[in-house]
N, C-alpha and C positions, 0 to 999 in steps of 0.2 A: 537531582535525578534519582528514581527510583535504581539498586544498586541488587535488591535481592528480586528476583523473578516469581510469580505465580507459578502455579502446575498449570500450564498449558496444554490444549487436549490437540494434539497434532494427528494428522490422519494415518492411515496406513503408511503411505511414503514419505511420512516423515514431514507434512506439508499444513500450513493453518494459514485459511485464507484472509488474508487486509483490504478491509475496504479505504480508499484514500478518500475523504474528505477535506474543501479548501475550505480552511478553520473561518475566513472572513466570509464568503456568500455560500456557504454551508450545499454548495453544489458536491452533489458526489462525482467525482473526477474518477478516477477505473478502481479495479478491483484486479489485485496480484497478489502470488503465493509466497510466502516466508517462510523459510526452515529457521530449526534454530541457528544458524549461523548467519544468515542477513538479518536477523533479528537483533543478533549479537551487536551487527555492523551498521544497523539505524540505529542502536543506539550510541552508539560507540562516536557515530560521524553527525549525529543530527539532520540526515538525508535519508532517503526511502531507499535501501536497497531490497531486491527480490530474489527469489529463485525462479529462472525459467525453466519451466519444463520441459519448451521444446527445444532446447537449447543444453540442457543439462548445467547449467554454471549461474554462477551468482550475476545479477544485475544491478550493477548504479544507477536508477531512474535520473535521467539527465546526462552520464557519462558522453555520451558522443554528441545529443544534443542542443544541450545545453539547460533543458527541459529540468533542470533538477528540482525538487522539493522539499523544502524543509521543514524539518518534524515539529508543531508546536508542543502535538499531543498524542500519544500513543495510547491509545484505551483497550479494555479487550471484555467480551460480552459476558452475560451473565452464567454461561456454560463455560466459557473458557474454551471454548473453542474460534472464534472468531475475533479478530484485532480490525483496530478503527485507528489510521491514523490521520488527524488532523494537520493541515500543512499549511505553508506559504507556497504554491507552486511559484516559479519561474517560466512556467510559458504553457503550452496545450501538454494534456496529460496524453494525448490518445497520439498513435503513431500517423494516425492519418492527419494531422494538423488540429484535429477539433479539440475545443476547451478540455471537454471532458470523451470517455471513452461510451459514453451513454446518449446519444443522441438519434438513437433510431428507435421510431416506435413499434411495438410489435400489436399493441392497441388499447384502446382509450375507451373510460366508459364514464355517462356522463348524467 
């Protein structure tokens, strides 16, 4: 495991958004915020933790769940501002039960 960190370009609040990808059918599953300290804590645990916003505190994806996900691959974009993590989920990512947090279309062109 990578042990020194890039310069990550974090926002104003201290916030650099992850998109979660399931490393085997390459579905994007949701998209949540990581400061540096859940960032610290996926790697540290090999699980996707986050930072809620509306919540103020750090989140275990899967903690009460069971929903957890685990990290294959953590990438981060060519600005350094955006992180990709690649996972094994363990169940639906999205809170309403579905696979992913992406399943409404706002429209289609064809």
């Amino acid at each position: 495991m990578q042990t020194e960190l890039p310069e990550l370009k974090y926002n104003a609040d201290g916030l650099i958004p992850c998109i979660v990808q399931d490393v085997e059918t390459r579905e994007v599953l949701m998209m949540a915020w990581m400061n540096a300290e859940s960032l610290a804590l996926t790697l540290e645990r090999g699980e996707t933790v986050f930072w809620s916003r509306s919540r103020q505190e750090l989140w275990h994806k899967g903690a009460t769940s069971g929903n957890t996900q685990k990290v294959v691959e953590l990438r981060y974009d060519c600005d350094a501002d955006t992180l990709l993590a690649l996972v094994h989920p363990a169940g639906p990512a999205c809170h309403t039960g579905a696979t992913s947090c992406f399943f409404r279309t706002l429209a289609k062109f064809e």
